[in-house]
N, C-alpha and C positions, 0 to 999 in steps of 0.2 A: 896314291891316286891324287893328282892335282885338282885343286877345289875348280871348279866349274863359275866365273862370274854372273852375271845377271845379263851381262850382254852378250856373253858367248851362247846363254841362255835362249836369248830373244832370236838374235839369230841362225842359231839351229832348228828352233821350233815353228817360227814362222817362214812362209815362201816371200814375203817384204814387211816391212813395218814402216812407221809415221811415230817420232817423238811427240811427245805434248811438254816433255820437261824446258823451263827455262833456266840459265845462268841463276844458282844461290845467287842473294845479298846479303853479306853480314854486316850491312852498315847498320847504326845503333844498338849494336848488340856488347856486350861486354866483352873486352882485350881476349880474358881469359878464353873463353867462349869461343869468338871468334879464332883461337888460335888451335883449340882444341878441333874444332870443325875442318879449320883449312889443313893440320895435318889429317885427319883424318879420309879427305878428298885427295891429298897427295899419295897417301897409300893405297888407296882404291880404285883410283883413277875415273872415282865420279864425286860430283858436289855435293849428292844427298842418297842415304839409305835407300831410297825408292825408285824406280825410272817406268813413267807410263807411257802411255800412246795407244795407238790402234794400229792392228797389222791384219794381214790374209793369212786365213788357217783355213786350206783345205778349200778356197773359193769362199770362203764365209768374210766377213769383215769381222772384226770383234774387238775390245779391249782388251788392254790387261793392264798388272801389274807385277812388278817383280821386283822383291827386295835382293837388295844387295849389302849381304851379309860381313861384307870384308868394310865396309862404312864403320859397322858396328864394334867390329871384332877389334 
């Protein structure tokens, strides 16, 4: 069973959404660090573990969040 993303997530569950995330910065951060993160974004196809916003669920407005676990892995 193919692992499910955070977006395919967001997308299936709500009828629209609204991002709140902006573009990482890894400036001032250490080489290392910085290098660990941006592959990390390369293999997951986002810049951070996490991606919030607000979307409509069912007529309701609401929050969320949802990690995104392929960040981490």
């Amino acid at each position: 069973m193919p692992r499910v993303t955070a977006r395919d997530l967001i997308a299936q569950l709500f009828d629209s959404h609204e991002s709140w995330d902006e573009p990482a910065s890894y400036v001032g951060l250490p080489e290392t660090y910085s290098y660990e993160l941006a592959t990390a974004a390369h293999k997951a196809g986002v810049d951070e573990s996490v991606l919030t916003g607000s979307a409509d669920l069912g007529g309701l407005r609401v929050a969320f969040l949802a990690s995104e676990f392929g960040f981490l892995a």
